[in-house]
LUMDRENZA-885928 format. One record per atom (N, C-alpha, C, O, CB): atom name; x negated, y, z. Coordinates in steps of 0.001 Angstrom, whole numbers, plus 524288, in hexadecimal, padded with zeros to 5 digits. Each point is the difference from the previous one (the first is absolute). Glycine has a CB too. Example, Ala and Ser with C-alpha at 12.3 -4.5 7.8 and 13.67 -1.06 7.14 Angstrom:
2
<zavo a="N" u="7CC7A" v="7E9C6" w="81E78"/>
<zavo a="CA" u="8037A" v="804A6" w="80000"/>
<zavo a="C" u="7FC7C" v="804B0" w="80000"/>
<zavo a="O" u="7FBF4" v="7FFED" w="80299"/>
<zavo a="CB" u="80B70" v="7FB7E" w="80245"/>
<zavo a="N" u="7F9FA" v="808AF" w="7F852"/>
<zavo a="CA" u="7FCCC" v="804A6" w="8003C"/>
<zavo a="C" u="80302" v="80442" w="802DA"/>
<zavo a="O" u="7FE03" v="80454" w="800A9"/>
<zavo a="CB" u="7FD5D" v="7F938" w="7F6F6"/>
// end
This chain:
86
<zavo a="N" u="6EC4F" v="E6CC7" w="6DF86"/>
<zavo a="CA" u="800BC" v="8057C" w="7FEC3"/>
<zavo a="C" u="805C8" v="8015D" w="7FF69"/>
<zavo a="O" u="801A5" v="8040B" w="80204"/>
<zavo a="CB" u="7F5A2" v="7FBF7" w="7F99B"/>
<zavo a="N" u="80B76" v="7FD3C" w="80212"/>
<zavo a="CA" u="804F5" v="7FF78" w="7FF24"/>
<zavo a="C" u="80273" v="8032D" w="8053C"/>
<zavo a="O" u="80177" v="80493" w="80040"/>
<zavo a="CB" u="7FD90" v="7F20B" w="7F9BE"/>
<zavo a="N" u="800E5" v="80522" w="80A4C"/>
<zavo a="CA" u="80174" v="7FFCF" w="80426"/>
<zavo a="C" u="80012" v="804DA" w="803F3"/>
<zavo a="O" u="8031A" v="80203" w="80313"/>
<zavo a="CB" u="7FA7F" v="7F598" w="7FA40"/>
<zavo a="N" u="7FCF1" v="80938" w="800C7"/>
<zavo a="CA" u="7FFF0" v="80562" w="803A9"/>
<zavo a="C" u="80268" v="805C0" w="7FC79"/>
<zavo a="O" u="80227" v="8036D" w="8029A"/>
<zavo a="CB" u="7F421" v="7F80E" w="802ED"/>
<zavo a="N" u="80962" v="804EC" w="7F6EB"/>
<zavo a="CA" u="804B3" v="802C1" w="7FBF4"/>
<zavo a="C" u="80486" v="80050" w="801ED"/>
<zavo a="O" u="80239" v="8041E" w="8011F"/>
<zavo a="CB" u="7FA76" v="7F8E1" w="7F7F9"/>
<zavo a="N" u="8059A" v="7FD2C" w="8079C"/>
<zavo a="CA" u="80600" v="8000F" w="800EB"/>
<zavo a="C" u="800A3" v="801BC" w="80647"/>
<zavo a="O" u="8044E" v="80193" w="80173"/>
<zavo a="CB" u="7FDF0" v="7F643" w="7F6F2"/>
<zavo a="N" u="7FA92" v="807EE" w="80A51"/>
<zavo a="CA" u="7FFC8" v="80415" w="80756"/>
<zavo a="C" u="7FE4F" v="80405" w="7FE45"/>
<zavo a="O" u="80277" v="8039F" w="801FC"/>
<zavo a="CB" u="7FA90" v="7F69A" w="805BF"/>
<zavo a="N" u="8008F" v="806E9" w="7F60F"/>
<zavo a="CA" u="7FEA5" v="8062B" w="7FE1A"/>
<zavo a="C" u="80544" v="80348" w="7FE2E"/>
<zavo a="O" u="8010F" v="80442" w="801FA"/>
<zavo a="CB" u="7F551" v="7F854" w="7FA3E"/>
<zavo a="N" u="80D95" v="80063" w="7FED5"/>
<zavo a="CA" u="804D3" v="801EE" w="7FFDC"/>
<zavo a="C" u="80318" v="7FEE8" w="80356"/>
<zavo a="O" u="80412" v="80242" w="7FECA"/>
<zavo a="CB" u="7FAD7" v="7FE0F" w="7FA51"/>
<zavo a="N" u="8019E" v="7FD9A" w="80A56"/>
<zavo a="CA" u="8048D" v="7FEAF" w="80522"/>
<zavo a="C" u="7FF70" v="8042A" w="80427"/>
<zavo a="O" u="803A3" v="802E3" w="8013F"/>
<zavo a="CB" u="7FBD0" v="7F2B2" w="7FDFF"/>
<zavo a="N" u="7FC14" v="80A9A" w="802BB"/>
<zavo a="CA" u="7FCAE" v="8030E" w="8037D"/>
<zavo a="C" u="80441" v="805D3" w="8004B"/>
<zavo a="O" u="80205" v="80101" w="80440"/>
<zavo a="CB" u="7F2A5" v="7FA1E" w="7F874"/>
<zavo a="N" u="80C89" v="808C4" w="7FE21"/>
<zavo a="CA" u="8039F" v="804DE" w="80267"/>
<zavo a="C" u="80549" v="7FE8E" w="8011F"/>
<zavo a="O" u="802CB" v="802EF" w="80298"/>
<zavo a="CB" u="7F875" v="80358" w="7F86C"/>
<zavo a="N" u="806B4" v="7F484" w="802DF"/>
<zavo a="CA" u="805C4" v="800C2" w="80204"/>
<zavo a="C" u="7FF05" v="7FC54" w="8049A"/>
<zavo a="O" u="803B6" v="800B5" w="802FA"/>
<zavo a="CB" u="802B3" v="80121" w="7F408"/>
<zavo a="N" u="7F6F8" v="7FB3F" w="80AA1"/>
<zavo a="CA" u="80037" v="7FD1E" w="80689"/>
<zavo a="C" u="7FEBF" v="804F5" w="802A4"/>
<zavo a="O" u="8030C" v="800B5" w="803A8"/>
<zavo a="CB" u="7F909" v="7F4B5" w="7FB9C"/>
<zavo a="N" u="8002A" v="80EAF" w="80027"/>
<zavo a="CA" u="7FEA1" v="80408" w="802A9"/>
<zavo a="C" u="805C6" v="80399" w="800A7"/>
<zavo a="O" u="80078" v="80233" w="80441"/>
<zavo a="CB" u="7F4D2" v="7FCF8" w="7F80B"/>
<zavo a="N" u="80FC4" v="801AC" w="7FF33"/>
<zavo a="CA" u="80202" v="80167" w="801B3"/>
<zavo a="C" u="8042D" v="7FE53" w="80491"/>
<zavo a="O" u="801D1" v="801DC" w="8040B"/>
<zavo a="CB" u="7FA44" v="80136" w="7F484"/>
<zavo a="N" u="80445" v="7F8F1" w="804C3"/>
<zavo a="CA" u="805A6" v="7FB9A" w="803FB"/>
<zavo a="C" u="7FCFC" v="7FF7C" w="806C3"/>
<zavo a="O" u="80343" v="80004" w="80389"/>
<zavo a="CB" u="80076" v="7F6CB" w="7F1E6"/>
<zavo a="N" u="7F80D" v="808E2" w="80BCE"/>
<zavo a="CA" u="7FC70" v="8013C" w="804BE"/>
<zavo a="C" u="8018C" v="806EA" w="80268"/>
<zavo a="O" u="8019D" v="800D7" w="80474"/>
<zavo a="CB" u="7F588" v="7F794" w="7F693"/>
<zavo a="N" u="80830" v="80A8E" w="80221"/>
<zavo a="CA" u="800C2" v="806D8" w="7FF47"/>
<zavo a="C" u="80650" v="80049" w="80218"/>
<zavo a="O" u="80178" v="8032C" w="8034D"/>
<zavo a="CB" u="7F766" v="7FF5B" w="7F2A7"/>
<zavo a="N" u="80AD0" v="7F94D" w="80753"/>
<zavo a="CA" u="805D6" v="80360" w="800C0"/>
<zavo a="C" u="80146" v="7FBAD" w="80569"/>
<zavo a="O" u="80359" v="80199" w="8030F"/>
<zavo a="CB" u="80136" v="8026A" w="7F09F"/>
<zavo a="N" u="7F8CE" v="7F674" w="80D98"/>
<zavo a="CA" u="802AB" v="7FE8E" w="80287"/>
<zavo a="C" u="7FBFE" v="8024D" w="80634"/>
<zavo a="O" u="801A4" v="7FEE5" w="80462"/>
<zavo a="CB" u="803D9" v="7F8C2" w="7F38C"/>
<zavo a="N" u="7F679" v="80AD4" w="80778"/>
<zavo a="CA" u="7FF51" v="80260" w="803B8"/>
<zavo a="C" u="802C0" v="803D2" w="801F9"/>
<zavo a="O" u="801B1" v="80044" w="8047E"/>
<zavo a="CB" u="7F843" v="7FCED" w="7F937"/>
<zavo a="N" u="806A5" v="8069B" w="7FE0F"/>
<zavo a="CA" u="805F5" v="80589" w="7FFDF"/>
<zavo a="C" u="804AB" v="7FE76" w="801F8"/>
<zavo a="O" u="802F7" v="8039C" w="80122"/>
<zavo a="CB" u="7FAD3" v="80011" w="7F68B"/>
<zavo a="N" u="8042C" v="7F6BE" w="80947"/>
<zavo a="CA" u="804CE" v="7FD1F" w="80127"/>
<zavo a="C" u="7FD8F" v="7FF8C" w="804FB"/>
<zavo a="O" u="80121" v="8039B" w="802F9"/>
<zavo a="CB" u="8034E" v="7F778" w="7F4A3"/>
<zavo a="N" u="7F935" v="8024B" w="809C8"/>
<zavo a="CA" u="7FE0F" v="7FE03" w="8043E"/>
<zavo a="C" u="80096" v="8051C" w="805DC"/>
<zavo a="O" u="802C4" v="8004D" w="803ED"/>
<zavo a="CB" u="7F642" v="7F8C5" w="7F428"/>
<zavo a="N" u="80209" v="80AAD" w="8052A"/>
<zavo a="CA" u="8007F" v="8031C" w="804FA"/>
<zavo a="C" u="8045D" v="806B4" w="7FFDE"/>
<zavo a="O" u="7FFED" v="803F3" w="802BF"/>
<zavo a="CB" u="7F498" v="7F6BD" w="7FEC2"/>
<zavo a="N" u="80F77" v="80343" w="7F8DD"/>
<zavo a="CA" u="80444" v="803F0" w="80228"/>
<zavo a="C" u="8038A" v="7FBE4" w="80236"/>
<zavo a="O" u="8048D" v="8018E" w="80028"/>
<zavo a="CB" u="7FB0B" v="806BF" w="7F8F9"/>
<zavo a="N" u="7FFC1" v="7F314" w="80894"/>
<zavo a="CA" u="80470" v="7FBD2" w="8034C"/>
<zavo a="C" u="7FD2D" v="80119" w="803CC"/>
<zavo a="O" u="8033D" v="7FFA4" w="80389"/>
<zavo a="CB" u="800BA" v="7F863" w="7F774"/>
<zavo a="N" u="7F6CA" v="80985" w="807B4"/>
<zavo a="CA" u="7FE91" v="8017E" w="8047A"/>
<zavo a="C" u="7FF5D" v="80421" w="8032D"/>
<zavo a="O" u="7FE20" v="7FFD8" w="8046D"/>
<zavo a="CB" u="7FFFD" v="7FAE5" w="7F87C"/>
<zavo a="N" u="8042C" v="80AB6" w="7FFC9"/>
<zavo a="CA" u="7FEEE" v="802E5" w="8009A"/>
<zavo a="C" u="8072C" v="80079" w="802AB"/>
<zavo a="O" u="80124" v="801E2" w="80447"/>
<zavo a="CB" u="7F44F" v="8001C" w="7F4C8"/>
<zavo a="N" u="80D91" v="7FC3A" w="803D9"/>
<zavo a="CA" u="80486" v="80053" w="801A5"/>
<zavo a="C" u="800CD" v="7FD5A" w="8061B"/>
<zavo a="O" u="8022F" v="8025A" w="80394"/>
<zavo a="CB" u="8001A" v="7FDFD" w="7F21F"/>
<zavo a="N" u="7FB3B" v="7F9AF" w="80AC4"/>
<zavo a="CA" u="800F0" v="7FDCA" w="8045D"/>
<zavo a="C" u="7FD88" v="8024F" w="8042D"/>
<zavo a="O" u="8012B" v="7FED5" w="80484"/>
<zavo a="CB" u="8004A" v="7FA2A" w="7F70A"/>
<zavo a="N" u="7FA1A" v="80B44" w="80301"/>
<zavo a="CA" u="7FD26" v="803E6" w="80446"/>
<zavo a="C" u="80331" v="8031A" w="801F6"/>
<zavo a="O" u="7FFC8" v="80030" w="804CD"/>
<zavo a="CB" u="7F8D8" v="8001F" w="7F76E"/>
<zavo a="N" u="80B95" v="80355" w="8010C"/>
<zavo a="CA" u="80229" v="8024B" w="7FF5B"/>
<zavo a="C" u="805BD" v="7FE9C" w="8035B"/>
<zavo a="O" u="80217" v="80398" w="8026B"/>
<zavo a="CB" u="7F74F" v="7FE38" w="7F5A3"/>
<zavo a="N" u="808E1" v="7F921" w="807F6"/>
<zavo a="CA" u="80306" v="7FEE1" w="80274"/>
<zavo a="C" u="7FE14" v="7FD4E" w="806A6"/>
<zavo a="O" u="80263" v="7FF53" w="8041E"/>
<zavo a="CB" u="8022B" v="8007E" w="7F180"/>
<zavo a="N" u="7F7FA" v="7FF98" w="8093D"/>
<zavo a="CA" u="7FC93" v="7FEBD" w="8059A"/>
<zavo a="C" u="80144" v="804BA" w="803B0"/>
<zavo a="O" u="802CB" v="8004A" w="803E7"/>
<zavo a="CB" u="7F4AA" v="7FAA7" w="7F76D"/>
<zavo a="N" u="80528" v="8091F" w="801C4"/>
<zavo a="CA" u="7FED8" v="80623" w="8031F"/>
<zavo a="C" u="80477" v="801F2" w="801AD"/>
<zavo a="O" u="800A8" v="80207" w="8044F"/>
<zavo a="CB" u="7F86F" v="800D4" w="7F675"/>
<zavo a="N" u="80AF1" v="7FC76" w="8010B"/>
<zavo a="CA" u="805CE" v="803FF" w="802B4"/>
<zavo a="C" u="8034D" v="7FD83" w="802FD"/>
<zavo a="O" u="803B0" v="80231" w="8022C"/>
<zavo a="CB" u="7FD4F" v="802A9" w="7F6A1"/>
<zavo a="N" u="7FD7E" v="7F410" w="807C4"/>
<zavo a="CA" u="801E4" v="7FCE9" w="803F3"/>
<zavo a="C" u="7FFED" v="801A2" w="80541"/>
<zavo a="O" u="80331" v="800FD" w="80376"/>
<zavo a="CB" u="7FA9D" v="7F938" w="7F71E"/>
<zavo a="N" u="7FB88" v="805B3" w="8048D"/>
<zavo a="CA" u="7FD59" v="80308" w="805BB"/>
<zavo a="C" u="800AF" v="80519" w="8021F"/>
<zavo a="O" u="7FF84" v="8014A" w="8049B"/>
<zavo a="CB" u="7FA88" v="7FA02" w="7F90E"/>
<zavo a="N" u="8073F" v="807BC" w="7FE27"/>
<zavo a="CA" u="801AE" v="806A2" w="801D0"/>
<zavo a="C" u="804AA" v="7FFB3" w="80164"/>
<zavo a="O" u="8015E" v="802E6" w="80396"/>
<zavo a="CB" u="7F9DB" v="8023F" w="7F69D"/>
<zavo a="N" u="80812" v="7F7D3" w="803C6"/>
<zavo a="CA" u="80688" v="7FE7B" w="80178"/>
<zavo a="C" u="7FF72" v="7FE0C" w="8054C"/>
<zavo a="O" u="802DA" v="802CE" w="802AC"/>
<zavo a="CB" u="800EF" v="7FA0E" w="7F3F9"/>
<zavo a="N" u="7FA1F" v="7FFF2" w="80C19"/>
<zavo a="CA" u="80048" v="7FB9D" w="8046B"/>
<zavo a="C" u="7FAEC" v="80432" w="8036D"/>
<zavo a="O" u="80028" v="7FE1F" w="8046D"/>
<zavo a="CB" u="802D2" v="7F56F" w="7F5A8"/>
<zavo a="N" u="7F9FD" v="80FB3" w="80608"/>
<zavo a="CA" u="7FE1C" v="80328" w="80266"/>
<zavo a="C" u="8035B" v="8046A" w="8028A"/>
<zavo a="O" u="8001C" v="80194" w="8048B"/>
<zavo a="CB" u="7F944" v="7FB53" w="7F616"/>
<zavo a="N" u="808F0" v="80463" w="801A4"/>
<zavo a="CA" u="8038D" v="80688" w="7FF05"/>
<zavo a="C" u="80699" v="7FC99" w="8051D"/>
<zavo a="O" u="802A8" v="80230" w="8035C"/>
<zavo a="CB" u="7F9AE" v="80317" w="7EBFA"/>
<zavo a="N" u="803BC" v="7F61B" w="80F0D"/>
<zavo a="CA" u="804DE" v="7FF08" w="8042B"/>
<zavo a="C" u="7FD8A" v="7FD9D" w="804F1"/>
<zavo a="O" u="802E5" v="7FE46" w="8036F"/>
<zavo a="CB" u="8046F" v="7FFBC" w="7F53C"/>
<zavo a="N" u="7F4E6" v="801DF" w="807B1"/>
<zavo a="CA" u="7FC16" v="7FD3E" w="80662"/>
<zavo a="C" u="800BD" v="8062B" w="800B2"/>
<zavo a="O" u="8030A" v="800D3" w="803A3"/>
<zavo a="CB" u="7F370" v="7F537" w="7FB9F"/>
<zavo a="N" u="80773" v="80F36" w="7FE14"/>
<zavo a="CA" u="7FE90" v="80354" w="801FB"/>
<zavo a="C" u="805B3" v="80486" w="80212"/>
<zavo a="O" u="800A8" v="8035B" w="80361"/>
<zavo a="CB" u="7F570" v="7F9B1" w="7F6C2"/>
<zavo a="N" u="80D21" v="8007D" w="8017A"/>
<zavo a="CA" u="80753" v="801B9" w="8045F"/>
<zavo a="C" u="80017" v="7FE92" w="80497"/>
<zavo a="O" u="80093" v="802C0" w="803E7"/>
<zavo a="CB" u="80590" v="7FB79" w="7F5EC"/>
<zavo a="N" u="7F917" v="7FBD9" w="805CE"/>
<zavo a="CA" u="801FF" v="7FDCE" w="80451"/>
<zavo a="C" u="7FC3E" v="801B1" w="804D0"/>
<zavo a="O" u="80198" v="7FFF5" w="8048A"/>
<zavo a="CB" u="802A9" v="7F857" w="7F5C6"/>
<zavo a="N" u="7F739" v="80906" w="8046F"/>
<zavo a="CA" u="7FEC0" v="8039D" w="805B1"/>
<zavo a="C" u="7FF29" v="804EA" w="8017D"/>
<zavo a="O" u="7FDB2" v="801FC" w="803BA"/>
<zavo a="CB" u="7FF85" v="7F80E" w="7FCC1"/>
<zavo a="N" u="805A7" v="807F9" w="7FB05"/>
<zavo a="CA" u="80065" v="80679" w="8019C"/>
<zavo a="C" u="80416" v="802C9" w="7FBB3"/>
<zavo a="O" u="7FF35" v="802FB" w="7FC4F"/>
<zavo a="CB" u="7F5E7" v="7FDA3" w="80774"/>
<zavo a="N" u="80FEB" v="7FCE2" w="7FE90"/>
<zavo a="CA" u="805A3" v="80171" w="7FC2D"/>
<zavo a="C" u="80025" v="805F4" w="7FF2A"/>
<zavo a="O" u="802C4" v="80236" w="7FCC0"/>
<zavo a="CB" u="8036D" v="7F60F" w="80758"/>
<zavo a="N" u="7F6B9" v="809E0" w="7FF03"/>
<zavo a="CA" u="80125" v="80639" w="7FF6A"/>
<zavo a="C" u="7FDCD" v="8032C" w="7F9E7"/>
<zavo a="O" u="801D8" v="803E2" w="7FDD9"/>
<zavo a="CB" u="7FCD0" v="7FBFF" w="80DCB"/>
<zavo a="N" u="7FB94" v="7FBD7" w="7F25B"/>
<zavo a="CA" u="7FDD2" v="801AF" w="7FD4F"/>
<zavo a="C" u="802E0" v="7FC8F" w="7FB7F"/>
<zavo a="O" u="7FD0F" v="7FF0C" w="7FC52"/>
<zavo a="CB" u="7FAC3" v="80499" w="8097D"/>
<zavo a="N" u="80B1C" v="7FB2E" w="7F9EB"/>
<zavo a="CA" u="8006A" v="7FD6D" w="7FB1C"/>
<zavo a="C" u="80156" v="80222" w="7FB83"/>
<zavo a="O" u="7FF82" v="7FD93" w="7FBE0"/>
<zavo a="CB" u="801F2" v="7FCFB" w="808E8"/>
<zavo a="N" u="8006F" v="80A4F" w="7FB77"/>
<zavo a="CA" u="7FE79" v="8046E" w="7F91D"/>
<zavo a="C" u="7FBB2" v="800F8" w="7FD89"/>
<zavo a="O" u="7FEA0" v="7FF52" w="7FB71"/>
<zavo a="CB" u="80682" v="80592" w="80711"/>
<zavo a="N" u="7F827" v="7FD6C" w="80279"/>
<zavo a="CA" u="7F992" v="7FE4B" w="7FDF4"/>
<zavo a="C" u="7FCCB" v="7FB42" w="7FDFE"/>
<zavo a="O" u="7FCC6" v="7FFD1" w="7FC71"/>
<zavo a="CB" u="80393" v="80593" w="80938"/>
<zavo a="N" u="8017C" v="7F6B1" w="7FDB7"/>
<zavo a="CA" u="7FE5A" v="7F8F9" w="7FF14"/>
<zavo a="C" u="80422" v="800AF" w="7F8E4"/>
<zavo a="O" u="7FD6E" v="7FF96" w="7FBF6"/>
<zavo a="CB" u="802D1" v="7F90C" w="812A2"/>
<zavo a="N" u="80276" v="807D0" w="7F13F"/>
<zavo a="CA" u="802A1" v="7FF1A" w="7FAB6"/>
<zavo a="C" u="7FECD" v="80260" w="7FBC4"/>
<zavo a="O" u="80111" v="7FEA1" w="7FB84"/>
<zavo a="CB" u="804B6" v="7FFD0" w="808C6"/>
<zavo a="N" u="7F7FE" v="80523" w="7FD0F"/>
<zavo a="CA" u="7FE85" v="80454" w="7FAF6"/>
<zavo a="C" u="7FB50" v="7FE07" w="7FE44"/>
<zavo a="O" u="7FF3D" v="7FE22" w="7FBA2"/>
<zavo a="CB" u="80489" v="80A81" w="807A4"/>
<zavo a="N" u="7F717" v="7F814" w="80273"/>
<zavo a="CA" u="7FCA2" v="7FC76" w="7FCC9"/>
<zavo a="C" u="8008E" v="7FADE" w="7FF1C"/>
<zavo a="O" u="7FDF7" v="7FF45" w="7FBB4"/>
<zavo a="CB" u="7FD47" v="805EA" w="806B7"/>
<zavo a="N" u="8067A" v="7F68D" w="7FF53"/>
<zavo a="CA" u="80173" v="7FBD6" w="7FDC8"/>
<zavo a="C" u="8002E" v="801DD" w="7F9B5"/>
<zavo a="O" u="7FC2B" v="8004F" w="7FD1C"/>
<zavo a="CB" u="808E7" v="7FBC0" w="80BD7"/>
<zavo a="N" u="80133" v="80545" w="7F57A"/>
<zavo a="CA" u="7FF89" v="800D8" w="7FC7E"/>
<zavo a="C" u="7FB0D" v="801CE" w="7FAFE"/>
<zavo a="O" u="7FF49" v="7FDBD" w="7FBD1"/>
<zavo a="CB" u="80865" v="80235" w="80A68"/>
<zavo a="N" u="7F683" v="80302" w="7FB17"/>
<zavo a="CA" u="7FB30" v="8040F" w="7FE14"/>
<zavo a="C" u="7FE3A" v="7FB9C" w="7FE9F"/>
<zavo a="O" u="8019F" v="7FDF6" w="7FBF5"/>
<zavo a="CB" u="7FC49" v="80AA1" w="8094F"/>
<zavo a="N" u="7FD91" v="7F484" w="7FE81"/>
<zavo a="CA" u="7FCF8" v="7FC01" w="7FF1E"/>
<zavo a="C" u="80259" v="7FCC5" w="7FD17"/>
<zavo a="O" u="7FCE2" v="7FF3B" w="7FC6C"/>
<zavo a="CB" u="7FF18" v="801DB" w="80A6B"/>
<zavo a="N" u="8088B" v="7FBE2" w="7F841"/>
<zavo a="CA" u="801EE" v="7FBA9" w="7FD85"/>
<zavo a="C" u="7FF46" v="80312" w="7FBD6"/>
<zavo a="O" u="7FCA0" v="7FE89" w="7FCE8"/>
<zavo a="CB" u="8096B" v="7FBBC" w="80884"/>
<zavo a="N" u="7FC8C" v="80A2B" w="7F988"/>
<zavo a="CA" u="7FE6D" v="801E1" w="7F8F6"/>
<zavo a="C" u="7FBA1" v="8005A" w="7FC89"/>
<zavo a="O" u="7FF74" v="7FF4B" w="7FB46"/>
<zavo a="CB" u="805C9" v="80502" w="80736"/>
<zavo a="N" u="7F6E9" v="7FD61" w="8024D"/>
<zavo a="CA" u="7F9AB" v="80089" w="7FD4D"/>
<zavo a="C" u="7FEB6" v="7F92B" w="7FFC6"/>
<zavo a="O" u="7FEC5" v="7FE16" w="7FBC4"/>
<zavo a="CB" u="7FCDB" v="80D0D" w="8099C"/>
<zavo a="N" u="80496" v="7F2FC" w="7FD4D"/>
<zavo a="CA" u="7FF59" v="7F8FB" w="7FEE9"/>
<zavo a="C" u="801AB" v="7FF88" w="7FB2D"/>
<zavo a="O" u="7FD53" v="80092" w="7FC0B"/>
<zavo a="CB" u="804B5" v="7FB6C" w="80C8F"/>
<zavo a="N" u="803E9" v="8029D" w="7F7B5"/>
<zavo a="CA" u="80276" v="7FFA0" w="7FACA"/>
<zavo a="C" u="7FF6C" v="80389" w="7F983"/>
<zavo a="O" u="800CD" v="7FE72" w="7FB85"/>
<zavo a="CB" u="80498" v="7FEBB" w="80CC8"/>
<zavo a="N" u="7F8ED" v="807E3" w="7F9C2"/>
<zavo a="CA" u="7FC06" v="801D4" w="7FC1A"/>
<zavo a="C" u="7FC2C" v="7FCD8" w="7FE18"/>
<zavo a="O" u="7FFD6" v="7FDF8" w="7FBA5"/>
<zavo a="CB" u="80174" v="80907" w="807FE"/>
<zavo a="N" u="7FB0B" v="7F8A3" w="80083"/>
<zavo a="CA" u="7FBDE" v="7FE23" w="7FDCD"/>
<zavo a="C" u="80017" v="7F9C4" w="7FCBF"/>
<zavo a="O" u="7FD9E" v="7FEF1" w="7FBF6"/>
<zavo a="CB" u="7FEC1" v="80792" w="80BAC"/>
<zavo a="N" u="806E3" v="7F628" w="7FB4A"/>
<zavo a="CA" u="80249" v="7FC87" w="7FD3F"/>
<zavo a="C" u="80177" v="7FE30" w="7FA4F"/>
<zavo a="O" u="7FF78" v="7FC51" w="7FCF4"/>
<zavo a="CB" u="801C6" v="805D8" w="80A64"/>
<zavo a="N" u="8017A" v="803F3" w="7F941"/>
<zavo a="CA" u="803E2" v="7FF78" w="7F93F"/>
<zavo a="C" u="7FB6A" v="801F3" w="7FC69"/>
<zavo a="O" u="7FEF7" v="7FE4E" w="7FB9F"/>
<zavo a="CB" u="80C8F" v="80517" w="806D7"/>
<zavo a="N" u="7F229" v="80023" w="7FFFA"/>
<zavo a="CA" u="7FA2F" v="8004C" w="7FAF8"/>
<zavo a="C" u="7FB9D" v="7FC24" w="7FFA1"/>
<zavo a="O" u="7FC25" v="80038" w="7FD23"/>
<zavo a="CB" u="80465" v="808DE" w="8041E"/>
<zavo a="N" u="800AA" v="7F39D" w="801E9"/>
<zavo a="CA" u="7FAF1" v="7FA96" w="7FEFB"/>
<zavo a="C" u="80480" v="7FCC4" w="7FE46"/>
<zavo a="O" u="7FE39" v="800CF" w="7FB9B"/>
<zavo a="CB" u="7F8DF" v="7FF1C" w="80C8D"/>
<zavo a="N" u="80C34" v="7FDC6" w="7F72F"/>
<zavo a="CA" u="80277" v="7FCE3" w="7FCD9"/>
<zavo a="C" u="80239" v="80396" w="7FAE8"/>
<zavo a="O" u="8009F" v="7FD33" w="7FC24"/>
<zavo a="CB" u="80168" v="7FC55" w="80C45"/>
<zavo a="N" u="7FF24" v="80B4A" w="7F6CE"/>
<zavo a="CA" u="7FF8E" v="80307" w="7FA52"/>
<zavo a="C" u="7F9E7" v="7FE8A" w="7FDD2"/>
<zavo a="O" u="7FF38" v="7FDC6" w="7FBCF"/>
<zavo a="CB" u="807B2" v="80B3A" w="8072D"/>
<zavo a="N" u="7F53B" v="7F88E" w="80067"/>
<zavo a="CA" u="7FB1B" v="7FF6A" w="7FCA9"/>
<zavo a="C" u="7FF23" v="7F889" w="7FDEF"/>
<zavo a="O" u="7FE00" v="7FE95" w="7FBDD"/>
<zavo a="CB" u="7FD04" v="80B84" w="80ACC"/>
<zavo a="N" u="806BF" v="7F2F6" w="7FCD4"/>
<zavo a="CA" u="7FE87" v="7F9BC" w="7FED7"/>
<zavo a="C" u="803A4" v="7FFFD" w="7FB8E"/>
<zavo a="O" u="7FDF6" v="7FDEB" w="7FC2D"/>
<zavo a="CB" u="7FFC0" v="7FCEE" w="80D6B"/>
<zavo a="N" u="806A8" v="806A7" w="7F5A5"/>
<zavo a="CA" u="8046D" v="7FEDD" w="7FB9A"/>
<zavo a="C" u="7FBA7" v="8033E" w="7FA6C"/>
<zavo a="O" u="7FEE5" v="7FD24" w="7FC4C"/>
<zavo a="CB" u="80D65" v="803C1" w="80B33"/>
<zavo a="N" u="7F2B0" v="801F3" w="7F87C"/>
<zavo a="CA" u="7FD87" v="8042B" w="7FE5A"/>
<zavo a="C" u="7FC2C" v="7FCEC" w="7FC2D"/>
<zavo a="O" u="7FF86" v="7FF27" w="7FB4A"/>
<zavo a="CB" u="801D5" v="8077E" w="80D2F"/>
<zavo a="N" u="7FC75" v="7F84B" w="7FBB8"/>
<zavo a="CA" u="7FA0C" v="7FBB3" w="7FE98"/>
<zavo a="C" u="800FD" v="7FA9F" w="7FDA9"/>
<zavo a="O" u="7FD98" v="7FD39" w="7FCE6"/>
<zavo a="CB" u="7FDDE" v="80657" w="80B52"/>
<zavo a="N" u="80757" v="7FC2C" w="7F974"/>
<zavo a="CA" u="80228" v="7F8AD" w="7FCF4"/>
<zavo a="C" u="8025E" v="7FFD8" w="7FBC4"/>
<zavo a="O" u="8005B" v="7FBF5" w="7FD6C"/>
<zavo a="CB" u="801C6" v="80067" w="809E8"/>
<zavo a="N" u="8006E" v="80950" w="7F6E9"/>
<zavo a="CA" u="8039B" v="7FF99" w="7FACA"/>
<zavo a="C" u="7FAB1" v="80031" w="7FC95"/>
<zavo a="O" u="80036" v="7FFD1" w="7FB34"/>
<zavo a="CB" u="80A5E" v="805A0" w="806E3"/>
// end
């Protein structure tokens, strides 16, 4: 009886240290998503100069655009994991 008492009191703080190192976990993935995507919009956006130099204000603007909403979305899933783990 003892025994199961003493997991009965352990049980909310392992539940939390599980809780924050998940919150760690997927705002480190949310970031490496994040640097993935604007890799690819970066290395898309200059394939897409290099075959039609005329458009490249347009290719740059949205480039741009898109890299921000990524990186938006980014910085609010690693705010919310920081969030969650404190």
């Amino acid at each position: 009886m003892t025994t199961l008492n003493i997991l009965l009191q352990a049980a909310p703080e392992a539940s939390m240290a599980v809780a924050k190192a998940g919150a760690v976990i997927g705002a480190g993935l949310a970031a490496m998503g994040a640097g993935i995507g604007i890799g690819r919009i970066g290395g898309s956006a200059l394939e897409s100069i290099a075959r039609q130099p005329e458009a490249k204000g347009d290719i740059v603007s949205n480039m741009i655009l898109a890299a921000a909403l990524v990186e938006g979305v980014a910085l609010g899933a690693v705010a919310l994991g920081f969030i969650v783990g404190l």
